[in-house]
N, C-alpha and C positions, 0 to 999 in steps of 0.2 A: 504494500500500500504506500501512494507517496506521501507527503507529508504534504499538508494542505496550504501551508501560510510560507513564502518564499524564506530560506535560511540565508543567514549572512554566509560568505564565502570563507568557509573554514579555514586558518591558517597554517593549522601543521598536521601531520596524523591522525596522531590523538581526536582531534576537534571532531575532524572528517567522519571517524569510530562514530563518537560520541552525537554528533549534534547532526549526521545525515542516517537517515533512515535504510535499513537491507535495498531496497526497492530505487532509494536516489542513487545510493552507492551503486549498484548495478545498472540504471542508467547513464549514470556518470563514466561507468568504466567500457559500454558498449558504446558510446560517445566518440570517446578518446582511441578507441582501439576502431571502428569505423575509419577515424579520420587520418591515422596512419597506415591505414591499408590504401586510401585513396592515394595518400602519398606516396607507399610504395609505387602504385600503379604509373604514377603521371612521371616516377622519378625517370629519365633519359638515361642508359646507359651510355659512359663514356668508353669512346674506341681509344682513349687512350693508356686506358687500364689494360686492354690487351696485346701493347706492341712489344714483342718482343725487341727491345735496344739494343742487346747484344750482337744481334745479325745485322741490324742496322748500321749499326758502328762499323762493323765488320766491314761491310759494303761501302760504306764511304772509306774508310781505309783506299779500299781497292781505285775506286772511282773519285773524281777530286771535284766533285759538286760542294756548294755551301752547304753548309750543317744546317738542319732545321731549330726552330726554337725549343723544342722540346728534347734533342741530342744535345742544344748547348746545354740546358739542365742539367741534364744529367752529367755531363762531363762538370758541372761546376760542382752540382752536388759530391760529385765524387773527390776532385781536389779538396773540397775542405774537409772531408773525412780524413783526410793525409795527416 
């Protein structure tokens, strides 16, 4: 059952325990959990989480084109780790 008269906005745990009803707490949490599934959904996978750098490097090695911006990353990243 909800609770009938609007609750102030609980500020820690405890409160949320005590001062929201079984029924608000579980629309609260089907809420929150809703609205990060959306987000997963809408989130873009970036192609740059899957390049292999390694072979990339490799290849410019070989071939003398300009480094892309995300090879010079890396390459800088890596110098300060030295």
């Amino acid at each position: 059952q909800y609770s009938g008269q609007p609750v102030d906005v609980p500020q820690n745990h405890k409160r949320a325990v005590c001062d929201l009803t079984v029924a608000d707490r579980l629309a609260l949490y089907d809420y929150v959990v809703g609205t990060l599934n959306q987000q997963k959904e809408s989130a873009a996978a970036s192609d740059d989480l899957y390049v292999d750098l390694v072979s990339k490097l490799q290849k410019d090695e070989k071939q003398n084109e300009p480094k892309s911006h995300l090879e010079r990353m890396a390459e800088m990243r890596d110098y300060k780790r030295r």
